[in-house]
C-alpha positions as CSV (number, residue, x, y, z in Angstrom):
1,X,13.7,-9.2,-6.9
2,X,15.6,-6.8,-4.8
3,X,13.4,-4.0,-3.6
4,X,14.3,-0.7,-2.5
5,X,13.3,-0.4,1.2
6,X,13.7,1.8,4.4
7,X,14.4,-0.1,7.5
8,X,13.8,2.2,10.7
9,X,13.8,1.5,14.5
10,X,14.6,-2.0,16.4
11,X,12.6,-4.8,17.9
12,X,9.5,-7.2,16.5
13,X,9.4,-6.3,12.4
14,X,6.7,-4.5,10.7
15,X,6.4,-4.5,7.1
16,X,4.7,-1.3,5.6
17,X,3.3,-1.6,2.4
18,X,1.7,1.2,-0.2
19,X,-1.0,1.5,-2.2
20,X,-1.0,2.0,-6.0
21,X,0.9,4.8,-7.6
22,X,2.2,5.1,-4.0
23,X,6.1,4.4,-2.6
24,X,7.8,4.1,0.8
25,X,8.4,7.4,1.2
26,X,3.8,7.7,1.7
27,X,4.5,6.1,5.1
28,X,8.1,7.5,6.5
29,X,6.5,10.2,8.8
30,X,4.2,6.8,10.7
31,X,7.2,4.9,10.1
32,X,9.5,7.0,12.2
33,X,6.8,7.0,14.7
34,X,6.1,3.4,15.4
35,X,10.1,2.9,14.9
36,X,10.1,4.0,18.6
37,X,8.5,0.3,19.5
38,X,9.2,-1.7,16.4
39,X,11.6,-2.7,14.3
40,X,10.2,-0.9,10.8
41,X,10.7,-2.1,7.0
42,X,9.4,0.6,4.6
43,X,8.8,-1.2,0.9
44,X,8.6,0.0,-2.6
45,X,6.7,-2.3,-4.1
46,X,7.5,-4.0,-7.5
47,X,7.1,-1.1,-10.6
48,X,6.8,1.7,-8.0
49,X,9.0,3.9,-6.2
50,X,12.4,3.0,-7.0
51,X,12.4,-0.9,-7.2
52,X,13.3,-2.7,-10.1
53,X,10.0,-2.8,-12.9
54,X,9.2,-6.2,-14.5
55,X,6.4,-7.2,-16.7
56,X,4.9,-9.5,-14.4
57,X,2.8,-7.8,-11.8
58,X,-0.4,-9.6,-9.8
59,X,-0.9,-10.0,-6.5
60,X,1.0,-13.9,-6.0
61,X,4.1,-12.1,-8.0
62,X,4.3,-9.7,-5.0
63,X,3.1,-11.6,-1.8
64,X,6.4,-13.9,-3.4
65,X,8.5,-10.4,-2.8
66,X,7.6,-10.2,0.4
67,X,8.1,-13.7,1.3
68,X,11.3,-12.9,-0.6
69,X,12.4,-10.2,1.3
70,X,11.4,-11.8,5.0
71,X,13.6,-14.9,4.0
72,X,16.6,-12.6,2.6
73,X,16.9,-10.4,6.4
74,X,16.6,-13.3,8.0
75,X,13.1,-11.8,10.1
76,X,11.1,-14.1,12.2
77,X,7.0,-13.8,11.9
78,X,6.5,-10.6,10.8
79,X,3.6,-7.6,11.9
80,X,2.1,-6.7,8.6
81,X,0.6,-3.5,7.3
82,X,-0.9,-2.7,3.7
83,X,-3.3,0.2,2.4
84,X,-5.0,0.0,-0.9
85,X,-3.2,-2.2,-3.3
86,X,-0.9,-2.6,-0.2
87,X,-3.2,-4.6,1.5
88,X,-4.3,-7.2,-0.9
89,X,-0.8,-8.3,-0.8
90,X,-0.8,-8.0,2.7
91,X,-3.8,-10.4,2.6
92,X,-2.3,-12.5,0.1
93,X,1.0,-13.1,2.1
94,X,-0.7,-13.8,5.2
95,X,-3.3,-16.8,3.3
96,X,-0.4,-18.0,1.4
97,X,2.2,-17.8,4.1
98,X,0.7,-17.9,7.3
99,X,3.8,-18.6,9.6
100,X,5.2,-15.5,8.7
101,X,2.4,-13.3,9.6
102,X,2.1,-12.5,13.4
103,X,-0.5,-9.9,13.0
104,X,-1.9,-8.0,9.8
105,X,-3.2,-4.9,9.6
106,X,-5.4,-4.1,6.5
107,X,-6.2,0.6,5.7
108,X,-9.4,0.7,3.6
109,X,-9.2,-2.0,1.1
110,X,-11.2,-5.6,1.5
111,X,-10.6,-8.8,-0.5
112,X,-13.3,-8.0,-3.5
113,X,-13.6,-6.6,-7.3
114,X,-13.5,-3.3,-7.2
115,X,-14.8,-1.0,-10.4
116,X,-12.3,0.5,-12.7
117,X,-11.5,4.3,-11.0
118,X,-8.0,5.3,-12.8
119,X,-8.3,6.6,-15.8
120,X,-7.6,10.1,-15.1
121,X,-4.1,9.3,-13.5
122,X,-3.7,7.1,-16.6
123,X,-4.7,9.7,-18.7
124,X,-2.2,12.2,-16.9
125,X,0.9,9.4,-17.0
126,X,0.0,9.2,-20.6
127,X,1.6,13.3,-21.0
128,X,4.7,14.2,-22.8
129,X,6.5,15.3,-19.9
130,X,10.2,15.5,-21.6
131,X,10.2,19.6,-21.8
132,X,9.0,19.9,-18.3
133,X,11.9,22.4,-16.8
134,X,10.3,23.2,-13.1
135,X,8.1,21.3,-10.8
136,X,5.9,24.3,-11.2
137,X,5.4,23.7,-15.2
138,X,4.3,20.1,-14.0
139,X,2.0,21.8,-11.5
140,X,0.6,23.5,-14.2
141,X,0.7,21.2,-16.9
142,X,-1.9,18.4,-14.7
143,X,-3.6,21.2,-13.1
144,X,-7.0,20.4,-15.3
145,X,-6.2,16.5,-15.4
146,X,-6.0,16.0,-11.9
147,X,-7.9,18.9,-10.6
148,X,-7.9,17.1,-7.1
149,X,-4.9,19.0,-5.4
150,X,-4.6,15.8,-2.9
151,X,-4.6,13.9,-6.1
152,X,-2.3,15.7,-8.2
153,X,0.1,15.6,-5.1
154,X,0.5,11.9,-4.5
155,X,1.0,11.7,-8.3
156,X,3.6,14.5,-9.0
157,X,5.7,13.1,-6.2
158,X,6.5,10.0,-8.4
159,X,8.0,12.5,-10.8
160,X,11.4,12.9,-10.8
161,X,14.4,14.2,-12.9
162,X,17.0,11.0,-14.5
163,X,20.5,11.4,-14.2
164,X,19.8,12.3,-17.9
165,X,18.1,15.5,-17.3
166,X,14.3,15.4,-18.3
167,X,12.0,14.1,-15.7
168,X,10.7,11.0,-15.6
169,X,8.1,8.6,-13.6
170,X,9.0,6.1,-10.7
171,X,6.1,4.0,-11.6
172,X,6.1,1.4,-14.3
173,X,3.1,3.0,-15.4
174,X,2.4,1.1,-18.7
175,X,2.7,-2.3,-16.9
176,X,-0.1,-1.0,-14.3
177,X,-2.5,-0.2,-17.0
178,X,-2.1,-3.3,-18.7
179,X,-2.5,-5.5,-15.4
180,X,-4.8,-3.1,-13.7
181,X,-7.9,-5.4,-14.2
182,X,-5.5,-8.1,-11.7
183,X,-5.0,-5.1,-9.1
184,X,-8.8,-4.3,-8.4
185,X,-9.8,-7.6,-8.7
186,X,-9.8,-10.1,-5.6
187,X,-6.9,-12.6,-6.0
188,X,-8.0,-14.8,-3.1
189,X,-9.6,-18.2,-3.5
190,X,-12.3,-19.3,-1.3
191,X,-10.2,-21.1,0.6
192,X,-7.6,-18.9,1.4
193,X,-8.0,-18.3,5.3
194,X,-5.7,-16.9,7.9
195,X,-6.6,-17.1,11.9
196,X,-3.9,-15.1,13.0
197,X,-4.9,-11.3,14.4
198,X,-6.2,-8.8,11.7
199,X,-7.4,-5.5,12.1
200,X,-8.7,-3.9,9.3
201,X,-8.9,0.1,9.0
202,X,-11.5,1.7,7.5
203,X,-11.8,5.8,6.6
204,X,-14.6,7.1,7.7
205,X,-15.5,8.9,5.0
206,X,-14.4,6.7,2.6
207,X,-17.5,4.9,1.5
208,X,-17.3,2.3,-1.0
209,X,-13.8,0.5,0.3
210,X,-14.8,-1.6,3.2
211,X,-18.8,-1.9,3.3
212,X,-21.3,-3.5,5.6
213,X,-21.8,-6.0,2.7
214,X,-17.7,-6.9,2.7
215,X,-17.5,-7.7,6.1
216,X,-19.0,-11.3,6.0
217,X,-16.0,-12.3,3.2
218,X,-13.5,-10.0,5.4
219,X,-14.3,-12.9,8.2
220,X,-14.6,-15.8,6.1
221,X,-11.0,-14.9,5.3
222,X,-9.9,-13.3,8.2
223,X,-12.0,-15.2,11.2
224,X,-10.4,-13.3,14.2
225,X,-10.6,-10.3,12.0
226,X,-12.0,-6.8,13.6
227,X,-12.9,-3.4,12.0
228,X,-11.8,0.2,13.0
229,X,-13.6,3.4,11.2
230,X,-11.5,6.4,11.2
231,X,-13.7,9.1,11.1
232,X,-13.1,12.5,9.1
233,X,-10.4,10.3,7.1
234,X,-11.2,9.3,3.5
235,X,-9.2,6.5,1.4
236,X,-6.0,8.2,2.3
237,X,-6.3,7.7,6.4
238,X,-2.6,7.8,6.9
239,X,-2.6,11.3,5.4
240,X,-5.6,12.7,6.5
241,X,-5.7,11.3,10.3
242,X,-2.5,10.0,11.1
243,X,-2.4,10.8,15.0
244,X,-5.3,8.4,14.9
245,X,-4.2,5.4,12.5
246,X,-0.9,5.6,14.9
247,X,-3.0,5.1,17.8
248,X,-5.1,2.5,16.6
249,X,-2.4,0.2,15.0
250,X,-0.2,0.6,18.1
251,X,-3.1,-0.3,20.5
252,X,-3.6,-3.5,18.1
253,X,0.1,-4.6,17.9
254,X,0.3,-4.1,21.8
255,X,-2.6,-5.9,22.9
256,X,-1.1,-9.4,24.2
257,X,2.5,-8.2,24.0
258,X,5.1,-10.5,26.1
């Protein structure tokens, strides 16, 4: 599959990847940033953004995208970063392809079954959006389904007008709903490992992500993996504290730099 991508910078690779609902476009401010010291590959992933949308959608399908895509540019062993749904395939890339991890980096997600918590973005996805004339009728028109204005945000910026005229959604929405129980659900086995460096990022205010009680499967995965707590950032650390994710992931891909 040929996804859309962003590539930014030069030097060693590092692949950003988005969480659910989510596209490249999430990440391009940190992108440009840490495009001053590495070479950076922004990703839609498969039924989001603008790649292509397919019926089969699970964590192997898109780890094999991004071995895919590291294979099609030619890159060596790549730096890694995922957040949410991002970062299980992160973690499923680096376990199933080891030698073309150098170091992953994991924001807020950890390799466990998480409860269902989507059905009001369903629910809004679900709305007849054809007669929508003006982002501001859209505003309106989710303003009581997604009373969150974060929320309502990061979902209206998948919204966008066809060539056709009425708006439409970037993300393969019915496809997500119908493998949604694959996406919160762990997809590693217990003896997928990788020993390569991993840091894993964790908001500080966002509770129920990465616990005290995941951090013993985190290692059993992940031996040489470490834990960074962002505080006054929720699920969404890139957006909320980005000065300090920036920090933190640069200090991590620095540390025993040639």
């Amino acid at each position: 599959m040929d996804l859309h991508f962003r590539v930014l910078g030069e030097g060693h690779p590092l692949i950003i990847l988005h969480g659910l609902f989510g596209m490249l476009d999430n990440w391009m401010s940190l992108g440009r940033r840490w495009a001053l010291h590495y070479q950076v590959f922004l990703i839609d992933q498969r039924n989001h953004g603008r790649s292509p949308h397919s019926v089969d959608f699970d964590y192997a399908v898109m780890a094999d995208d991004i071995f895919d895509f590291i294979q099609q540019h030619n890159l060596p062993a790549c730096h890694v970063l995922g957040h949410s749904m991002g970062g299980k395939t992160a973690m499923q890339l680096a376990t199933n392809y080891p030698e073309l991890v150098e170091k992953l980096i994991v924001v807020d997600i950890a390799p466990v079954d998480y409860p269902e918590r989507h059905d009001h973005i369903f629910a809004a996805f679900q709305q007849d959006i054809s007669q929508l004339k003006s982002r501001k009728e859209a505003e309106a028109l989710f303003e009581l389904l997604l009373p969150n204005f974060g929320v309502r945000q990061f979902i209206l910026k998948n919204l966008h007008k066809s060539k056709e005229g009425p708006y439409v959604w970037r993300p393969n929405h019915p496809v997500l709903k119908e493998t949604y129980s694959a996406i919160i659900a762990n997809s590693l086995s217990p003896y997928d490992q990788f020993e390569g460096p991993a840091l894993f990022i964790k908001g500080g205010r966002s509770e129920e992500h990465i616990t005290g009680e995941h951090w013993p499967l985190i290692t059993h995965y992940f031996p040489q993996a470490e834990l960074k707590t962002i505080a006054d950032a929720g699920h969404w650390v890139h957006a909320e504290q980005p000065e300090l994710l920036f920090k933190e992931v640069l200090e991590f891909l620095r540390k025993q730099e040639n």
